[in-house]
Backbone as JSON Lines, residues from 0, in Angstrom:
{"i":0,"aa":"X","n":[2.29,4.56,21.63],"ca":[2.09,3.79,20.42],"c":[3.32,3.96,19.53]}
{"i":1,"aa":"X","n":[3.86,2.95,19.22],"ca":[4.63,3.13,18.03],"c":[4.44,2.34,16.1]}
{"i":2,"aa":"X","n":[4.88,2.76,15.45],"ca":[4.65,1.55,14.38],"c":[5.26,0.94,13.44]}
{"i":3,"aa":"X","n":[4.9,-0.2,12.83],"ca":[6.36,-0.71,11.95],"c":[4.99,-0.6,10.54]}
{"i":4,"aa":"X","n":[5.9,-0.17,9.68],"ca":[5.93,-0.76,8.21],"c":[6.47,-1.99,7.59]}
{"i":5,"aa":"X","n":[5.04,-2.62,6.72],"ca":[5.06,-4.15,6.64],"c":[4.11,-4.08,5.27]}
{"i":6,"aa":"X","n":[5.03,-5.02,4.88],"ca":[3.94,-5.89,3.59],"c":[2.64,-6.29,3.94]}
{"i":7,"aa":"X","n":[1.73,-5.91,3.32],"ca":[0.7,-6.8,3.92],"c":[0.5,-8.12,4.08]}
{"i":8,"aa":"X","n":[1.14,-8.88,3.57],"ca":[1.48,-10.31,2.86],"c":[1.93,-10.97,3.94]}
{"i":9,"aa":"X","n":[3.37,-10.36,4.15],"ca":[3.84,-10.51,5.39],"c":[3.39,-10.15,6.64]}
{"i":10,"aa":"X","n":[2.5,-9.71,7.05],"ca":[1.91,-9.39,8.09],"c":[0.34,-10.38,8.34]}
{"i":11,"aa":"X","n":[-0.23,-11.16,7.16],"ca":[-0.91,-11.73,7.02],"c":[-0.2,-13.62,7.58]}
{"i":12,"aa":"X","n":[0.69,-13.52,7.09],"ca":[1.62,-14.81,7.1],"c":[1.93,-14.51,8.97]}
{"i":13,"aa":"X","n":[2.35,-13.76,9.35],"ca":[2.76,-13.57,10.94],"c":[1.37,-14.06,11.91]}
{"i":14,"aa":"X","n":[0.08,-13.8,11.12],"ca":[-0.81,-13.83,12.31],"c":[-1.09,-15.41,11.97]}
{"i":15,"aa":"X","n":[-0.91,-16.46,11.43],"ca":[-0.89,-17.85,11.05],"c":[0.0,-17.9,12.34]}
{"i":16,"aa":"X","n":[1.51,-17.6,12.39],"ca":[2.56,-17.91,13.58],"c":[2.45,-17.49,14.88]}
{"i":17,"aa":"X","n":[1.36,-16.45,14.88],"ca":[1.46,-15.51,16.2],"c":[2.8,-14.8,16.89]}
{"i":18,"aa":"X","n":[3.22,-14.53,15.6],"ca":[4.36,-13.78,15.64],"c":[4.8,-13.44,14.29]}
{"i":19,"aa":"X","n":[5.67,-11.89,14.71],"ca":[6.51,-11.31,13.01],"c":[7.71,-11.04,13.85]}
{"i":20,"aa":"X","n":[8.48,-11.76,12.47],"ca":[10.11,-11.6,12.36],"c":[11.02,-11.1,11.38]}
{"i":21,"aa":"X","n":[10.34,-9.88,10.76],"ca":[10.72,-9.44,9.81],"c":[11.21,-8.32,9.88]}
{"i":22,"aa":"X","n":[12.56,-7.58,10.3],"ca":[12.92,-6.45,10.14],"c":[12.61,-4.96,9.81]}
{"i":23,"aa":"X","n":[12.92,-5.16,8.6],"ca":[12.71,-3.98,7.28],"c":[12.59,-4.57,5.87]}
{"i":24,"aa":"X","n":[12.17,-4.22,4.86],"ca":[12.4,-4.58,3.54],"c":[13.33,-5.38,3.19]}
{"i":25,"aa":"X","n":[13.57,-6.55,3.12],"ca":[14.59,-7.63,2.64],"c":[15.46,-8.19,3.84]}
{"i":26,"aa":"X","n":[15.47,-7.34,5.12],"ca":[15.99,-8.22,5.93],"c":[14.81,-8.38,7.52]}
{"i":27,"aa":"X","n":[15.49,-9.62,7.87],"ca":[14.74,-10.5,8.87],"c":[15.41,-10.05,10.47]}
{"i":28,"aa":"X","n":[14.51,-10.21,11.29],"ca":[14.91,-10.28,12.69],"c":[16.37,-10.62,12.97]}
{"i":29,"aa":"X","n":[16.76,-11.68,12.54],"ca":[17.77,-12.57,12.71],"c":[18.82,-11.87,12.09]}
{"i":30,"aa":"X","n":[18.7,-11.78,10.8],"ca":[19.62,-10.72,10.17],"c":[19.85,-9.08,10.58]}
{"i":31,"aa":"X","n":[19.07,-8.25,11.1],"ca":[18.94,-7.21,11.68],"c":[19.27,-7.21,13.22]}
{"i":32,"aa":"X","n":[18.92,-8.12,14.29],"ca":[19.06,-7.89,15.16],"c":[17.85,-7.2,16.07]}
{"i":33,"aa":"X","n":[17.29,-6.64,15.3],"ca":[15.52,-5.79,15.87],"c":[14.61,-5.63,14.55]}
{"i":34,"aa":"X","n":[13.64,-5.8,15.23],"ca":[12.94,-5.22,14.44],"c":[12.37,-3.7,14.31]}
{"i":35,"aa":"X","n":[12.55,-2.96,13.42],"ca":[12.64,-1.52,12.84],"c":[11.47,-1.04,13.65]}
{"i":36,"aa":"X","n":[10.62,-0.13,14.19],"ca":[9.68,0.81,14.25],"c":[10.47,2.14,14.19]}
{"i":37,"aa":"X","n":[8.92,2.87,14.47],"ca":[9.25,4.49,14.19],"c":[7.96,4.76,15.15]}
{"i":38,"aa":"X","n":[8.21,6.17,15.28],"ca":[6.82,7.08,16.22],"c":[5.99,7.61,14.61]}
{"i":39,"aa":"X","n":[5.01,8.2,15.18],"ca":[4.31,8.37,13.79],"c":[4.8,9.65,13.22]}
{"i":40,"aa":"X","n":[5.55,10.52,13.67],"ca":[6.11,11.3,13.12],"c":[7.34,10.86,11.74]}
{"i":41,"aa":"X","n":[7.91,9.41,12.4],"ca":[8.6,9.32,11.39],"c":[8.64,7.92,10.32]}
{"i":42,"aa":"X","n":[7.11,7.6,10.21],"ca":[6.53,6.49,9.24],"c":[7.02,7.25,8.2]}
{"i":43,"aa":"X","n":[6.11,8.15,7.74],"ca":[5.99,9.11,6.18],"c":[7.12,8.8,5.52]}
{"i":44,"aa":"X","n":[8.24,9.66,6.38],"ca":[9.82,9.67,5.72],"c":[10.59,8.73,5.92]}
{"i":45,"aa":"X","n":[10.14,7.75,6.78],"ca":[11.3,6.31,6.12],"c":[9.99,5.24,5.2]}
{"i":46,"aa":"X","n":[9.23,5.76,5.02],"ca":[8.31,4.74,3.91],"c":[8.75,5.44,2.77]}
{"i":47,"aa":"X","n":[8.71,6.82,2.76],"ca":[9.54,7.02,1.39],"c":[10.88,6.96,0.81]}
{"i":48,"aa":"X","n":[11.49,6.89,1.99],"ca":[12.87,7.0,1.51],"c":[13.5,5.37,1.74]}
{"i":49,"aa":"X","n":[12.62,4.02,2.08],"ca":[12.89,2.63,1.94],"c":[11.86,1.99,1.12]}
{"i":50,"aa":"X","n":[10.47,2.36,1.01],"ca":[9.42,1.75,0.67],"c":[9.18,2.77,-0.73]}
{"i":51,"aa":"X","n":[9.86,3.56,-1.45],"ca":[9.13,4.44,-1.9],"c":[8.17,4.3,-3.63]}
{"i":52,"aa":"X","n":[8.78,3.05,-3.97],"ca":[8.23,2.78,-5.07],"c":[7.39,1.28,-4.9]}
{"i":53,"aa":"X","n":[7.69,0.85,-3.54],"ca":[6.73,-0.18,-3.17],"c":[5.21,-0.12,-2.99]}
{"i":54,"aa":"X","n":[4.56,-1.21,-2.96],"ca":[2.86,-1.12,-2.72],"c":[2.6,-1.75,-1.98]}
{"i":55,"aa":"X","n":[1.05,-2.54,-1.83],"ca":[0.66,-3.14,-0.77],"c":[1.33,-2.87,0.51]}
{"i":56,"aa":"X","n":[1.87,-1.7,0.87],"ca":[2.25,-1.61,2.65],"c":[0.94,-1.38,3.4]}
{"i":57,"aa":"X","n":[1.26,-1.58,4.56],"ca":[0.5,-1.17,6.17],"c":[1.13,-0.89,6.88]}
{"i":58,"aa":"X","n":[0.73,-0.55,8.03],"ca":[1.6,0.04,8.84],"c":[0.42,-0.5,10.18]}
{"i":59,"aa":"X","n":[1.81,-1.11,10.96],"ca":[1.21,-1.9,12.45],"c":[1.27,-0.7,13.49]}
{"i":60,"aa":"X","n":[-0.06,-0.36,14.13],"ca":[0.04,-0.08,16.0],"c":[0.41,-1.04,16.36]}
{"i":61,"aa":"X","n":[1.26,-0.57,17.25],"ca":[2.08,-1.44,18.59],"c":[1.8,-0.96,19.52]}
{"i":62,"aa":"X","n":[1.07,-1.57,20.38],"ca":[0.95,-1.26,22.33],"c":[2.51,-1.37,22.53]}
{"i":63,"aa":"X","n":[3.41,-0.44,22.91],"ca":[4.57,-0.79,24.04],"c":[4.11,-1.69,25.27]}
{"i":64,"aa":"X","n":[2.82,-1.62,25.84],"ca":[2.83,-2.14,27.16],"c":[2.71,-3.82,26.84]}
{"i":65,"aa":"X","n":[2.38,-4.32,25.41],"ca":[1.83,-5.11,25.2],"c":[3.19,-6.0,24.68]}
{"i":66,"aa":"X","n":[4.3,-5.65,24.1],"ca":[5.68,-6.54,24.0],"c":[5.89,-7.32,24.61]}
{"i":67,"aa":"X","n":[6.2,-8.06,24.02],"ca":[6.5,-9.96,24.71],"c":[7.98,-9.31,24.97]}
{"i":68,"aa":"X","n":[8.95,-8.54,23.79],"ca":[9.98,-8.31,23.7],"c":[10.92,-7.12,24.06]}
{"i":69,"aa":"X","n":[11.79,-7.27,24.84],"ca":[12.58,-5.69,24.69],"c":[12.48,-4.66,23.88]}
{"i":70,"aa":"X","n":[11.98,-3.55,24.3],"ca":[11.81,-2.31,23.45],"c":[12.77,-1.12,23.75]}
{"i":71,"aa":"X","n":[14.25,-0.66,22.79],"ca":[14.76,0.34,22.72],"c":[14.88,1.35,21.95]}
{"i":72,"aa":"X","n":[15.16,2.31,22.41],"ca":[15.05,3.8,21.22],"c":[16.07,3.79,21.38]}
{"i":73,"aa":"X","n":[16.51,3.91,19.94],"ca":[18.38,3.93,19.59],"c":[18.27,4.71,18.91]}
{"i":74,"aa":"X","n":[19.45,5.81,18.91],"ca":[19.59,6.71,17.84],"c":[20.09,6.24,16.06]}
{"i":75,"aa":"X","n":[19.9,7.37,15.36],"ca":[20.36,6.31,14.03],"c":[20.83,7.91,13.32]}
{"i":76,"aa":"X","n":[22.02,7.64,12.72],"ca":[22.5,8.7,12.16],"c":[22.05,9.63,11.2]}
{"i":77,"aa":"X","n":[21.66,10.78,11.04],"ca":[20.91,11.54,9.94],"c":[19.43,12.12,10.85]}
{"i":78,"aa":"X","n":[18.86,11.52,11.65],"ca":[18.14,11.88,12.61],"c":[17.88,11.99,13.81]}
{"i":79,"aa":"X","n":[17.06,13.0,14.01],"ca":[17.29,13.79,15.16],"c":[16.43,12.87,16.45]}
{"i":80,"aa":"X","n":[15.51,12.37,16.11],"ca":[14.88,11.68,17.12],"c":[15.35,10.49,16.92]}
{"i":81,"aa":"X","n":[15.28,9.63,18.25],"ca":[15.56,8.2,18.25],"c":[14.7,7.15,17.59]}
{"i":82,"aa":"X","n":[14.87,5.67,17.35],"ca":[13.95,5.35,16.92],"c":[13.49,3.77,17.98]}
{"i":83,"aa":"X","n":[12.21,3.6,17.77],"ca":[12.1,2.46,18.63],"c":[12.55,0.81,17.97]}
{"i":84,"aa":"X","n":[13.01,0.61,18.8],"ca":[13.28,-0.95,18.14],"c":[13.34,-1.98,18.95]}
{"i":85,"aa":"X","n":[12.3,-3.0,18.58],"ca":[11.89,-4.21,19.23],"c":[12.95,-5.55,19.24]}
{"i":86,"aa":"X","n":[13.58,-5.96,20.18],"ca":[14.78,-6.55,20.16],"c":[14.05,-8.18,20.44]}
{"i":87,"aa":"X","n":[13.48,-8.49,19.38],"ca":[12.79,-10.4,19.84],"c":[11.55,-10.06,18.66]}
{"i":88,"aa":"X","n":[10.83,-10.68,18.43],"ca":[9.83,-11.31,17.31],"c":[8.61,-10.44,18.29]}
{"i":89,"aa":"X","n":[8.13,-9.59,17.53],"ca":[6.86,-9.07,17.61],"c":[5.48,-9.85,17.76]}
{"i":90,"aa":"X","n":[5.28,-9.97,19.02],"ca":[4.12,-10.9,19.16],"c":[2.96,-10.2,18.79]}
{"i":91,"aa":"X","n":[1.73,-10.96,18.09],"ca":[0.93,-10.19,17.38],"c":[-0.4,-9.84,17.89]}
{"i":92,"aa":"X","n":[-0.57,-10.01,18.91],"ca":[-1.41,-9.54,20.47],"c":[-1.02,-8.22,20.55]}
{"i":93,"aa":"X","n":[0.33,-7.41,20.23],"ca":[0.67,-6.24,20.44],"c":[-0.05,-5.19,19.7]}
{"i":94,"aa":"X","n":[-0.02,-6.04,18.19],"ca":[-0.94,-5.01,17.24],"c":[-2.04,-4.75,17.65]}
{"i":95,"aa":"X","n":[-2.56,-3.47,17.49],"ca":[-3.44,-2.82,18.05],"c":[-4.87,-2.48,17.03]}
{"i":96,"aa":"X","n":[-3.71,-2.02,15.73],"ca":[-4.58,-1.61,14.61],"c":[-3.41,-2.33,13.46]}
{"i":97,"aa":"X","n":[-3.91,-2.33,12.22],"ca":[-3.22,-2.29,10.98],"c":[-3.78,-1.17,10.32]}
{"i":98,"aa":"X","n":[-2.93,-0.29,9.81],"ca":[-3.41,0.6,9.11],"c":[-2.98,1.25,7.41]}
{"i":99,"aa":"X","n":[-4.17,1.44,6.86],"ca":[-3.53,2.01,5.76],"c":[-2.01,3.11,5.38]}
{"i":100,"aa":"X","n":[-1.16,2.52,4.99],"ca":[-0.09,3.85,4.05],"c":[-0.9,4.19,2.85]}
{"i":101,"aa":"X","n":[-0.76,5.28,3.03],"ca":[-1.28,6.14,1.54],"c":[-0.79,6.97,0.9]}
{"i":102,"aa":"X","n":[-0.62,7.36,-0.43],"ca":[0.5,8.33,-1.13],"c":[-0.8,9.66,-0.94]}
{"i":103,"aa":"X","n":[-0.17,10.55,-0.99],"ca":[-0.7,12.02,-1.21],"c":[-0.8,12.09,-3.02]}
{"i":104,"aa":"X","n":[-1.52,13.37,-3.06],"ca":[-1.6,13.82,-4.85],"c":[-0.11,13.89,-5.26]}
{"i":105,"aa":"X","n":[1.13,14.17,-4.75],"ca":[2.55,14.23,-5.06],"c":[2.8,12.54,-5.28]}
{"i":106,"aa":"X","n":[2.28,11.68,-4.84],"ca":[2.63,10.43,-4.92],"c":[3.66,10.08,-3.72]}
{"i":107,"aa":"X","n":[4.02,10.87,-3.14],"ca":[4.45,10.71,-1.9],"c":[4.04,10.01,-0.8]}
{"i":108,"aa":"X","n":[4.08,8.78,0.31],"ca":[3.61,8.18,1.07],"c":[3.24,9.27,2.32]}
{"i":109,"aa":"X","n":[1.87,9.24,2.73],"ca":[1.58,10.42,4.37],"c":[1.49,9.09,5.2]}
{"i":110,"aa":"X","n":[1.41,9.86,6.62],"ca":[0.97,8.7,7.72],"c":[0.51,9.83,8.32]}
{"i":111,"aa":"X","n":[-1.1,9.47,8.5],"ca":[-1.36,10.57,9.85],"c":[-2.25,9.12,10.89]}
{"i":112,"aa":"X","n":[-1.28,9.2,12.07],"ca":[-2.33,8.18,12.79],"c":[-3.65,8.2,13.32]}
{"i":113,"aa":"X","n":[-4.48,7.77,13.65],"ca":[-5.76,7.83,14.09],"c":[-5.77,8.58,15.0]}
{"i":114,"aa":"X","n":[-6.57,9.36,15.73],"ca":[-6.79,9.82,17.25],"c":[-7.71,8.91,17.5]}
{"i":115,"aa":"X","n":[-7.15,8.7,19.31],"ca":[-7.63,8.52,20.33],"c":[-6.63,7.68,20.61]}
């Protein structure tokens, strides 16, 4: 499983297209080249450190098996693990779950994903 952080807005507007093409925060597929995910280890700390005074987020499960599109883990400078990134428009059959981001009592964004 991996997952992207998304407006809800925008993620509402994708399932009208049966597809999302939206990067990261202000930029698009097209403009980026992939679209952004993370493992759930590292939602928390790039929602705070890109999303951190933003609201209305979610955060998409992604089946890997379920990609219409190329899926690579590329490294990215400053961290230690790679990150996944979907190289084509996220077909929305992939989503699995949408799930709440939530700040902690610090106001800080957590991600703990579901089990199972």
């Amino acid at each position: 499983m991996i997952y992207h952080i998304a407006f809800a807005s925008d993620w509402e507007k994708a399932g009208e297209r049966g597809e999302y093409r939206l990067s990261t925060k202000g930029r698009t597929l097209e403009e980026q080249g992939f679209i952004h995910g993370g493992t759930a280890a590292q939602v928390a700390p790039v929602a705070n450190m890109i999303y951190g005074s933003d609201e209305g987020l979610v955060v998409l499960a992604i089946d890997e098996e379920r990609l219409s599109a190329p899926l690579l883990y590329d490294d990215a400078p400053g961290w230690d693990e790679p990150f996944p990134h979907i190289y084509g428009p996220l077909n929305t059959d992939a989503v699995v779950a949408v799930l709440a981001l939530t700040r902690g009592a610090d106001g800080k964004y957590e991600f703990t994903p579901p089990e199972g």
